[in-house]
N, C-alpha and C positions, 0 to 999 in steps of 0.2 A: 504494500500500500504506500501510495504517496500524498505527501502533501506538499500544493504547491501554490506557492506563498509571493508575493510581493509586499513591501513597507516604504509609506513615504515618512519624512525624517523634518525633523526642524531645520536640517544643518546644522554647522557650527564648529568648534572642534572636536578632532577623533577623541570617543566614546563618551563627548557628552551630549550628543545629539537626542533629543527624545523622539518617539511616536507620534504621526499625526494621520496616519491609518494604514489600515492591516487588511489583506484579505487573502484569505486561504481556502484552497478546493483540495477536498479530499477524495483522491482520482486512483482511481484499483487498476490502473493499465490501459482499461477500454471506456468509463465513462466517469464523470462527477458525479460521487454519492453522497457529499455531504459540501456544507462551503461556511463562511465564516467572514463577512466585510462587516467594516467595523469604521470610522474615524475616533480618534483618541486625542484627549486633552494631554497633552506634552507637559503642564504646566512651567513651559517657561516657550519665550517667544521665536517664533519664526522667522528664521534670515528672509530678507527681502526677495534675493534671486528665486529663493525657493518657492518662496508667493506666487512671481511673477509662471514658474515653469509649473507649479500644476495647480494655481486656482486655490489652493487650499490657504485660506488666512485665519490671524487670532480671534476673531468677531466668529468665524463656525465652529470653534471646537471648545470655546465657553461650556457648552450646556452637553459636549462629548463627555465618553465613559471615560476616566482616567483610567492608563495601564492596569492596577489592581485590580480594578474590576473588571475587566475582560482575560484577567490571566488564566481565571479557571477554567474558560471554554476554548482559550486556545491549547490548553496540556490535552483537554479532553480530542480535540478535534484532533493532535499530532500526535494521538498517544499509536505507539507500534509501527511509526511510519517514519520514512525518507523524505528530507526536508529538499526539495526542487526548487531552485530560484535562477534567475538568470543575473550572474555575479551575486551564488549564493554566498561567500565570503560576508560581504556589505550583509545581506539578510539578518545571515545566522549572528552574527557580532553584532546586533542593534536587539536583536532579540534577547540572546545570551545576556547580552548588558543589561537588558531591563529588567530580567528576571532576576539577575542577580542583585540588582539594588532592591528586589523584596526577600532578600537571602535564599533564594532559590536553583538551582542548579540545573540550567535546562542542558542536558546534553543528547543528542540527535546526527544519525549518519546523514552528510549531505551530496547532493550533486549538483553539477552548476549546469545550464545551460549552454553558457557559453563557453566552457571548456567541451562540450560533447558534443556541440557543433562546429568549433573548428577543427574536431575530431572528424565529424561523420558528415558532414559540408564541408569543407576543405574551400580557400581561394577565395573567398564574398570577400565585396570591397569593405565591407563592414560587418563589426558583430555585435555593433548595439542592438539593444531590441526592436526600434521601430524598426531601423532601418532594414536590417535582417529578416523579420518576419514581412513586410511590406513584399521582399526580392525575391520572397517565398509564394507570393499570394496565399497570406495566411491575412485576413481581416483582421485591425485592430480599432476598437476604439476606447472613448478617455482614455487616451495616450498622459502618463503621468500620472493618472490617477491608479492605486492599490488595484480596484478590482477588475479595470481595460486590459493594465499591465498583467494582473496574473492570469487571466482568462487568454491571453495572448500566447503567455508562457505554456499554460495548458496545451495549446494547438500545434505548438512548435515541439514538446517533448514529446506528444503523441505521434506527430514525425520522425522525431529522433528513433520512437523505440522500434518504428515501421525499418530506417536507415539502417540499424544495428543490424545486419546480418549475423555476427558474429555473437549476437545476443549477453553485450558484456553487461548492458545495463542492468536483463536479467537477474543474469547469473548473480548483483550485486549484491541485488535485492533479497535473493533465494539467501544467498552467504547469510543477511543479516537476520534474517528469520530463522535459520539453523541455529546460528548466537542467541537465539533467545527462545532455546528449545521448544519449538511448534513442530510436530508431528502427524500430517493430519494422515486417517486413513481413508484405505481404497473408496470406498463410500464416500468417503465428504470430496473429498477429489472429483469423481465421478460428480456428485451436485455442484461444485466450483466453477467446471466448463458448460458451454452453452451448445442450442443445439441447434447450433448457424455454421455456415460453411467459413472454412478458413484451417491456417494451419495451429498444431500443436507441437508441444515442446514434452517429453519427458525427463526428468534430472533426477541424480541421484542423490543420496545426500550430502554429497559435495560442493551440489548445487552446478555439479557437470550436466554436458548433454547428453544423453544414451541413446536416445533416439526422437525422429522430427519424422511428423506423419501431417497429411492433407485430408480432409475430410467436409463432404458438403453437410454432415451431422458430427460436429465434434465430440460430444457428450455420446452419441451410439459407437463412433470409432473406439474412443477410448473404455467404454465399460466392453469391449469386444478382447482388449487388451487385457484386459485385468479380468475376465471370465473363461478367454482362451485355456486349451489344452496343452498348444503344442509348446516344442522348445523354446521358441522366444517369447511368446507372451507367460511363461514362469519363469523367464530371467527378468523381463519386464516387472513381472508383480514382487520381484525377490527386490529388487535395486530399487526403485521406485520410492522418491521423497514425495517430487510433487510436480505439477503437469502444469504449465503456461500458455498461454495461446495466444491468439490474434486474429481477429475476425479478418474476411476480406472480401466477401459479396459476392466475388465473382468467382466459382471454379476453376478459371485460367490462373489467376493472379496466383493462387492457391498451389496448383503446378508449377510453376514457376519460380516459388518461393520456396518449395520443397526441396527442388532441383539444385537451385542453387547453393541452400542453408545448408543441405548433407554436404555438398562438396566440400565448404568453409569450414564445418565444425564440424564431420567428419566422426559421428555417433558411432558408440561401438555397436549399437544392433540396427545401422540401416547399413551394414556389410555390402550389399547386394546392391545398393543404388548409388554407392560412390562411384561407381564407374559407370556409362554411357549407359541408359535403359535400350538404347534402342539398337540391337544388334542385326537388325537384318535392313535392306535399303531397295530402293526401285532406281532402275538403271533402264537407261535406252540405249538399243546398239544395234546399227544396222545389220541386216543379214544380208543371205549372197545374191539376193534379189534385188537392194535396196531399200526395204520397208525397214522403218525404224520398231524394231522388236523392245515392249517393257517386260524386265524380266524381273523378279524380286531372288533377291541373291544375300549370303552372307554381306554385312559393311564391309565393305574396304576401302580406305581413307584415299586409296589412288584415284580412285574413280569418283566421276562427280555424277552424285548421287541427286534425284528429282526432289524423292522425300523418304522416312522411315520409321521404321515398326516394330512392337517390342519382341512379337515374335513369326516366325515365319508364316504360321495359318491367318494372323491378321493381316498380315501381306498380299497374302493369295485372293483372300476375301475381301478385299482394297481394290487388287486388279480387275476382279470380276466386275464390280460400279463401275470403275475406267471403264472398261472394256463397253460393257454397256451403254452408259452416258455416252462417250464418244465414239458411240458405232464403231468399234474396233473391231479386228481378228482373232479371235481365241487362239487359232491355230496360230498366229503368229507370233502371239502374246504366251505361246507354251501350253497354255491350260485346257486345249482340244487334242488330243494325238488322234490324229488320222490322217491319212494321204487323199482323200478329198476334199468338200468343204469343212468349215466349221458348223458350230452349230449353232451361231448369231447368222449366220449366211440362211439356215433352212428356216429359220423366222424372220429375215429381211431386215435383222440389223447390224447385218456386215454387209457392205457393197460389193465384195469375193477378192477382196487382193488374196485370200487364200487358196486361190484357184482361175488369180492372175487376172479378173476382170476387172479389178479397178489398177492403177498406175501407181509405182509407187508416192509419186510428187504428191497427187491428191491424198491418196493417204496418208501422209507423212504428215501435211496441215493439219488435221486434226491433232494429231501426234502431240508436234507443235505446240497449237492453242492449248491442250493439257499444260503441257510443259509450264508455258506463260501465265497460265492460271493457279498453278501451281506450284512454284517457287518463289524465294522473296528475291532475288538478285536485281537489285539496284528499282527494290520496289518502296515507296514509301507509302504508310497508310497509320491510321490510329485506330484502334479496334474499341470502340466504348460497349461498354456492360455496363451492369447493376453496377452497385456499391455496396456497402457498408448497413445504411439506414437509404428509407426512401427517398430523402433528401441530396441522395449524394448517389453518382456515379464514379466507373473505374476507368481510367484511360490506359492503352497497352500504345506503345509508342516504337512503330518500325520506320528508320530514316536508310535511304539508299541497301535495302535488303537485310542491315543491321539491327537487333531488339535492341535499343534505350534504356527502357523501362517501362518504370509504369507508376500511375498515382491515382488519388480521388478529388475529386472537387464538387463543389455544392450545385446543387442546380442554379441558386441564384448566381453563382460567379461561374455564368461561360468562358468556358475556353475559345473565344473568339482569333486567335492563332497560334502560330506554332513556338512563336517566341517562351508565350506567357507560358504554352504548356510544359516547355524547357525548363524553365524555374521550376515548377514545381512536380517536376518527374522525378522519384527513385532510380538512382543508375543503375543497372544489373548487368550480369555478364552477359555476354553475347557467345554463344558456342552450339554447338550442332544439338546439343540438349535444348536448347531453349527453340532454335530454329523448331526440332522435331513436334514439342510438345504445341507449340501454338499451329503448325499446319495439323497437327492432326487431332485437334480443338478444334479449330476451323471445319475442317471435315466434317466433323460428328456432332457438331452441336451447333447451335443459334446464337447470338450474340447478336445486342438490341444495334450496333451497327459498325460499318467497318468504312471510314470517310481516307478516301486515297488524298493524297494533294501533291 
């Protein structure tokens, strides 16, 4: 759990600065479940500049709660949680201070923003908060005031934890919960995650990754896990602290994130998915005819591959659609043996190159058009889906045949070009996994639309 907090301050000099308001959102990873704004009487006066930069003067906070009286429901509100602030430093040390002038000892693990962004953002010309979340298209407003600034911060860490591939923020969090012996079981775990599409995380109590699974029911994946028979799901239930997740709306994104994260962090029970899922590939090669023949064949990286498959029967049963859709040859394509026609030819949807009445050249166009409709090379397009909540869409982002990334955005802030959606895209690798998984998404599924430009 976190709490994430902004304070504006008198000024003045270091650590005699008092409160002139607080506000805190207590945010479990995926939404605010509780919050806390407040203005506070300082009881002593406000530097001018500070007036001037957020509005806040001595004539409003007369008739505020002095610090005392607000101390109880801020321990309550930050009790078992990681304090978030952007230059949480300044935060935690205005608060610390004040608590300890009523002899009290607030001590709390924290994390900054702005260190985990020029971590996981790298390059922005700036890492103040307006300016920073603004370059994000992340909305902010009362800029300078406690509750604009921390609701901003909110939007920008729930970025952060989506950037974290390597899930360190996680893991930091899991560490601090182990220090304060929480153990929950199989059962509460199981009611913990949701029963939304997106990915999960299982750790051990190290607060390592063991294994990273995708799921359009994350709450049904994971009780599959923990009631399995076989070998791995009883080394799953043996190790098993506690499971994390991350919603993400779209089933694509979700592949995509899978793919990636086992690569990175590299779980000891997804053994099996650290290397390329897709072992078999569709190849075109002319024969002695000329017709361009698709054959599904073991991968082999020498050869430039159309598209590929986890395994060879889903290959076969890939080409038969081709075959059909593009009134193709069976016999040409392998999957007719006979020394006559095929048997799209005795229902008239082959036009006979398997029996030489059509030419190669016509043939081969179709071929072709597959081809082009079919691979990304030097294609650009955005693949939008669902999102998250109704309010929000996912954008998949291919520039000149390369994957991007990907991000979400609200309905009311359109993506009106390619600029804006640059800023606020998740990088991700680009490699024959990511290629495969999104043409063969595309294939098999709907997606509310795929805009080229």
């Amino acid at each position: 759990m976190y709490c994430i907090l902004d304070i504006e301050t008198t000024g003045g000099q270091y650590n005699e600065e008092g409160i002139t308001e607080i506000a805190v959102y207590k945010y479990d990873g995926h939404e605010v479940i509780d919050q806390f704004i407040s203005l506070v009487n300082p009881e002593k006066p406000i530097q001018p500049f500070v007036v001037k930069l957020t509005g806040i003067n001595n004539a409003m906070l007369r008739s505020a709660p002095k610090f005392y009286e607000v101390a109880k429901r801020i321990i309550e509100i930050t009790e078992g949680c990681i304090i978030v602030a952007h230059n949480a430093s300044f935060d935690y040390r205005i608060l610390s201070t004040e608590f300890r002038r009523l002899g009290y000892t607030f001590k709390k693990p924290t994390l900054c923003t702005v260190e985990l962004s020029k971590k996981l953002i790298p390059e922005q010309p700036s890492y103040s908060l307006g300016k920073l979340v603004r370059s994000l298209g992340i909305p902010i407003a009362d800029r300078h005031r406690a509750s604009g600034d921390a609701m901003a911060t909110v939007k920008l860490f729930k970025l952060l934890l989506s950037k974290d591939s390597g899930k360190e923020i996680v893991k930091s969090y899991i560490k601090t919960e182990i220090k304060a012996g929480m153990s929950p079981k199989l059962l509460d775990i199981v009611e913990s995650v949701p029963s939304k599409t997106g990915i999960y995380y299982i750790h051990n109590e190290k607060g390592d990754l063991i294994y990273i699974g995708k799921s359009k029911n994350i709450k049904k994946r994971v009780n599959q896990h923990f009631t399995g028979t076989n070998q791995k799901s009883k080394k799953i239930q043996r190790d098993v602290y506690t499971v994390t997740y991350e919603e993400t709306g779209s089933e694509l994104i979700a592949l995509l994130k899978e793919s990636e994260e086992i690569k990175i962090n590299k779980p000891i029970y997804n053994r099996a998915q650290r290397k390329t899922l897709f072992n078999w590939a569709l190849y075109a090669e002319k024969n002695e005819k000329g017709y361009l023949s698709l054959k599904v064949q073991k991968a082999d990286g020498r050869k430039k591959e159309i598209t590929s498959f986890t395994s060879a029967l889903e290959g076969k049963n890939t080409l038969f659609k081709i075959t059909e859709k593009y009134n193709l040859c069976q016999k040409i394509n392998g999957l007719y043996d006979t020394k006559k026609s095929c048997f799209q030819y005795d229902i008239k949807q082959c036009y006979g190159a398997c029996i030489d009445k059509e030419n190669p050249e016509e043939y081969n166009k179709r071929i072709n058009q597959f081809i082009d409709e079919n691979t990304f090379a030097n294609n650009n397009m955005i693949v939008i889906d669902r999102g998250r909540t109704h309010d929000e869409r996912s954008a998949i982002l291919i520039e000149n045949g390369i994957y991007k990334g990907y991000c979400f955005y609200d309905l009311n802030y359109q993506i009106t070009n390619l600029d804006i959606l640059k800023k606020i895209i998740i990088p991700m690798q680009n490699n024959r996994d990511t290629k495969n998984i999104i043409q063969g998404y595309l294939r098999k599924h709907k997606v509310m639309k795929v805009i080229p430009f």
